[in-house]
N, C-alpha and C positions, 0 to 999 in steps of 0.2 A: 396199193402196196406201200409198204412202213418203211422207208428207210430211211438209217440216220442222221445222213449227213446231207439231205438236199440243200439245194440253194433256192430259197425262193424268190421268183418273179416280182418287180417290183410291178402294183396296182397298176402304171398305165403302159408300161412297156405288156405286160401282161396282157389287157384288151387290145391294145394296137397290134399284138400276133394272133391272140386268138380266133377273132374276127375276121375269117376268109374273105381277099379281094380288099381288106384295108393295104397291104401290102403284100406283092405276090413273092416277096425272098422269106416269107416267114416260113419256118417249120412245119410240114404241111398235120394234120390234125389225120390220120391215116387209122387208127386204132386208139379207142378206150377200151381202161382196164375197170369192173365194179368189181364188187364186194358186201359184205354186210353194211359196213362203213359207208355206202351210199344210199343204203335203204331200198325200200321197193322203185322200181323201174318199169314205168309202162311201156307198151309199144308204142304210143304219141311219140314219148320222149328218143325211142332209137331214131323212127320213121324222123323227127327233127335233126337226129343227130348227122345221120343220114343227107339228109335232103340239103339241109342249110348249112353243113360243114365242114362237108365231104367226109365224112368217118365210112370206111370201109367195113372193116371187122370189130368187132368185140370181144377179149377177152376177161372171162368171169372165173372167180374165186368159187374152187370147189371146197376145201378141204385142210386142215391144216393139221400138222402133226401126227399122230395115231386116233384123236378120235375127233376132233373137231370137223362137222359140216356144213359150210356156208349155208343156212335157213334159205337164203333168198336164191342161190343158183339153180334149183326149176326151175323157175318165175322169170328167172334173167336170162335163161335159157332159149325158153320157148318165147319169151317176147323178143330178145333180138333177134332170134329164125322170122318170127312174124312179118319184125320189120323189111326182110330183107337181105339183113348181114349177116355176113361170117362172123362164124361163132367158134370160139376157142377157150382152154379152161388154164388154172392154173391153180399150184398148188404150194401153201407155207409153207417150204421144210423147216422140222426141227431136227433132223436125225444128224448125229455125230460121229453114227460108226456103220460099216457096211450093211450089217445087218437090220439096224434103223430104217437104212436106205429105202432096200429089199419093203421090211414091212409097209412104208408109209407108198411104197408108188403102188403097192395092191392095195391101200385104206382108200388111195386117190382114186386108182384105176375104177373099182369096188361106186364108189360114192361116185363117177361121174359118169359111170352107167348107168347106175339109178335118177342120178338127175336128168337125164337124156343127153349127155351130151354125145352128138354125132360121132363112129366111125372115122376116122382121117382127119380130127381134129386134133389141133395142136394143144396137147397138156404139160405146160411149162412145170419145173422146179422152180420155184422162188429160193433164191437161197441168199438170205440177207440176216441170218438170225445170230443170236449168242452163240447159240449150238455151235455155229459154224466159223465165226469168229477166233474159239475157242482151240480150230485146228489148224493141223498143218495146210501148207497149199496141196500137197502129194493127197494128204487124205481126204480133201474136199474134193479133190479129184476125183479120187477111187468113189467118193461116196456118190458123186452127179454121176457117174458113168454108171452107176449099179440102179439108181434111181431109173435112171431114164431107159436103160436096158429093160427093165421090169418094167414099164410103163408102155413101151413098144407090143406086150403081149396082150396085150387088153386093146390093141387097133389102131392107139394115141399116134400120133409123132411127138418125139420131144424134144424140150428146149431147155436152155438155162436164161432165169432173168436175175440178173444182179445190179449192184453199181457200180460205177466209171472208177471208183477209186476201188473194187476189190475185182477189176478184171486185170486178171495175169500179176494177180498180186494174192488174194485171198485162195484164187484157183485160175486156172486156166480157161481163158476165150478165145481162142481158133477164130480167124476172118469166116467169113461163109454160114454163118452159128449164132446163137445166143442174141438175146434182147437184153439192153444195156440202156440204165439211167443214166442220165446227169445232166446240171439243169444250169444252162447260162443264164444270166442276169437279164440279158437281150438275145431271144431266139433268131433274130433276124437275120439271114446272113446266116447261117450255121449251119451245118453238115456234117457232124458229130457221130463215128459210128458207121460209118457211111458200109464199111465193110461186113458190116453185121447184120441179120435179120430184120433187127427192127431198135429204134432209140428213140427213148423215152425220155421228152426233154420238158414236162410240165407235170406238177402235179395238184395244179390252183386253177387247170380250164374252166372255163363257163360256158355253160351252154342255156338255149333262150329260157326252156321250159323246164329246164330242170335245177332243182334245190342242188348250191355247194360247188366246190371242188371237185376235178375230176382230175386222171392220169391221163395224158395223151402221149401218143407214140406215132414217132416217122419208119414205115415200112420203107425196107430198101428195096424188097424183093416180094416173091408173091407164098413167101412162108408158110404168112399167117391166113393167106386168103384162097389156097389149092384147096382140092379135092373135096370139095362141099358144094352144099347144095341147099340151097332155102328153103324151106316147107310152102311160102309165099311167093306168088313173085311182089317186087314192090308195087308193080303198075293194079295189082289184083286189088283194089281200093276195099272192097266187100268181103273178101277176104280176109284182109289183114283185120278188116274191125270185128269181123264173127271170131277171127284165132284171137285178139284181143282181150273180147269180152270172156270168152272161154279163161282164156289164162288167169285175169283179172277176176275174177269173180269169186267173193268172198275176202276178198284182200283191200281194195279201197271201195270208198263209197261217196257219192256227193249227193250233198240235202241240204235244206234250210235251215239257216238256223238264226231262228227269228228269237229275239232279246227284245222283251215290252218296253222296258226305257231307253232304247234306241233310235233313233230315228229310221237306219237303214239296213237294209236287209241284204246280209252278205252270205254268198254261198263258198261254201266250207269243204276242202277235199281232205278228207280224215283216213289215214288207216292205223291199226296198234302194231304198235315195235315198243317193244321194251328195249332201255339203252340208258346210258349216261351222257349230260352233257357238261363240259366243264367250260363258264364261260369268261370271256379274256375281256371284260367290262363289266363295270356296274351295270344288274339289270334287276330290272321292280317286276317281282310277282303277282300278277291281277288274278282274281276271283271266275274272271274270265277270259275265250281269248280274245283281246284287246285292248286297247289303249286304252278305250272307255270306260274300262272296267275298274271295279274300286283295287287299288295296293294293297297287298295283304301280307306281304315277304318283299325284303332282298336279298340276291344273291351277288356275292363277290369274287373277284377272281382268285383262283385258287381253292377254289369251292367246288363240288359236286353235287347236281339233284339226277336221281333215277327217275325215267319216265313211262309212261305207258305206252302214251298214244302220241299222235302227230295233226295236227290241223293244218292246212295249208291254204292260206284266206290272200286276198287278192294284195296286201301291202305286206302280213309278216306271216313267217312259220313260226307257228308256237308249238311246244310240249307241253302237254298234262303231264300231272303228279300228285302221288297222293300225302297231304301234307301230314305232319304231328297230330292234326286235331282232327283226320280223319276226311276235312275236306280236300276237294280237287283245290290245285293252283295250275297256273299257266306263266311260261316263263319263255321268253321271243327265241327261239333259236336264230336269229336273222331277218333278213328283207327277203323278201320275196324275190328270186331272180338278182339276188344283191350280195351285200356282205353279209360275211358269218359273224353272230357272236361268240364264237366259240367253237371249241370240239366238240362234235358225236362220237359216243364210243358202243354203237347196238351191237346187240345180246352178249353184251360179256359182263359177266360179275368180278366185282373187285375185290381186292382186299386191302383194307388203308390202315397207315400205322399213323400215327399222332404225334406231332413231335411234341419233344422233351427238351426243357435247359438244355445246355450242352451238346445237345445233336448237331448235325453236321452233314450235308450231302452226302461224305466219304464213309461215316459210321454207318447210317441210316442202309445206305447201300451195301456195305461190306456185313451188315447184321440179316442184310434178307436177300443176300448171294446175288446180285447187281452191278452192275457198273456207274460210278457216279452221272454218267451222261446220259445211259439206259433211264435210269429211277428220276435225274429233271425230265429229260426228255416226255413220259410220258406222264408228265402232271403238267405237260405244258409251259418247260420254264428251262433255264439251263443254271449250272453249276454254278454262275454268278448273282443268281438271285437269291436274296437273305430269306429265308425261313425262321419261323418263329414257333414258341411254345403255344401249344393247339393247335398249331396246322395240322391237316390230314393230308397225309401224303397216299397216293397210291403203289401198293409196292407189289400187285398178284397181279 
């Protein structure tokens, strides 16, 4: 989930909490949230999530606005069941007036049926957006109570997740209720929320086998983890790898991929997502993916390359892309199991405007109906950062 105003984790306070049993007052790691924005998810990766960090349940990204459907919540679906865990959905609002409400919790209800999500699962409102920004606290009320009322007929229970600075300010949060962000500097020691469903206090987790940042959430209560049921049990070892391979199939693949003037021979986990990544360091584009491969590009920050597909090789994750001259390039999205070079932004297409003399954060923004902080924020930068004539900015 996107919101504005997080505080991030500083790099070592960050693993010395994440890491269950380094210190037992840390935040306990009770529920991750995915989404597109964290790509395909095997059941390896819950069954770890699981096993080695106590994560309970799952909530996955169905749906956003009237027509938007997370591509990847089948897939996240039926492999957290595999794993094991509770599985629960959630959904982007954009709606600003009742009637928005109304239609977006049957586009959700609608779309997380199809995706299987279970009976007595909890289908959250996200509601972090402009849209909603935009109004009263009275009418983001009216509009979460209409949401979630309409969300109850399709079997859901529901929720509202927000953050810490717009509960009981943007709209109302009742004790006993609602999933609520906000992210101290040091989770240790903290109990944030305590009275609420569930509080979400990281959005830079790590975990062993999995690429990136993740949202973790402290359960108060057993909210998010009633009235279900697993398709697996976890102890079913044969099981969860047949519902694995079943789920998994046609989606990744791992092969050789042998390079004559290499010396070694490294095996490659590949699958395609088209996405954007924008990265926050100098990084060299090789002909291939790796190090050893001849330079052929660079990319700088404040830049964007579109990509196809995804490699995941034993030291980095790289993306393909098809360059100007028709050939592939490969460009590091990070370490393997490490730091990121950058933002992923899959399956969403953009629209970029190019600055001009004269431009200005405030122009730029006020000309394609934005907020100055909205429009840095999602190019990766804040208001204090200088722009220059040719930058491409992202502004769709």
């Amino acid at each position: 989930m996107n919101l504005k105003n997080k505080l991030i984790l500083s790099g070592a306070v960050t693993m010395a909490a994440l890491f269950l049993g380094l210190n037992a007052n840390a935040a306990r790691m009770d529920m991750v949230d995915v989404s597109n924005n964290n790509g395909y998810m095997s059941t390896a990766e819950y069954v770890s999530m699981r096993n080695e960090f106590g994560v309970k349940a799952v909530t996955v990204k169905i749906s956003e606005g009237g027509t938007y459907k997370d591509p990847y919540a089948a897939s996240n679906i039926a492999n957290v069941q595999a794993a094991g865990l509770y599985i629960n959905g959630y959904h982007f609002a954009r709606y600003a007036t009742k009637a928005q409400a109304i239609a977006e919790a049957d586009f959700a209800g609608r779309t997380a049926k199809a995706a299987g999500l279970p009976i007595g699962a909890v289908l959250a409102t996200d509601v972090e957006s402009q849209e909603a920004n935009n109004q009263s606290k009275a009418t983001n009320d009216r509009n979460n109570a209409a949401f979630m009322q309409e969300i109850q007929k399709f079997g859901y229970r529901a929720d509202i997740y927000t953050s810490g600075s717009w509960a009981n300010n943007k709209m109302t949060i009742k004790s006993k209720t609602s999933w609520v962000a906000a992210y101290p500097y040091n989770p240790v020691g903290k109990n944030w929320y305590s009275s609420n469903h569930a509080w979400q206090w990281s959005s830079t987790a790590k975990f062993r086998i999995s690429y990136g940042g993740f949202d973790v959430s402290q359960l108060n209560d057993n909210y998010y983890t009633a009235d279900q049921k697993s398709k697996v049990k976890p102890t079913n070892k044969a099981a969860v790898k047949q519902q694995n391979k079943t789920a998994n199939k046609g989606k990744v693949t791992n092969k050789t991929n042998r390079v004559p003037h290499l010396k070694n021979t490294a095996v490659v986990q590949t699958y395609n997502q088209n996405g954007t990544f924008y990265p926050n360091t100098i990084l060299n584009v090789r002909n291939g993916a790796g190090t050893a491969y001849r330079k052929v590009a660079t990319y700088y920050p404040g830049e964007g390359v579109q990509y196809n597909q995804v490699l995941i090789k034993s030291d980095y994750v790289w993306a393909r892309y098809r360059r100007a001259n028709g050939q592939n390039g490969y460009i590091a999205l990070g370490v393997n199991g490490g730091a990121n070079y950058g933002k992923r932004v899959v399956g969403v297409s953009h629209t970029y405007y190019t600055v001009k003399s004269g431009d200005s954060w405030w122009s730029i923004a006020q000309h394609n109906g934005l907020s100055m902080y909205t429009l840095a924020s999602q190019n990766g930068k804040t208001i204090y950062t200088t722009i220059y004539p040719g930058q491409r900015l992202v502004v769709r």
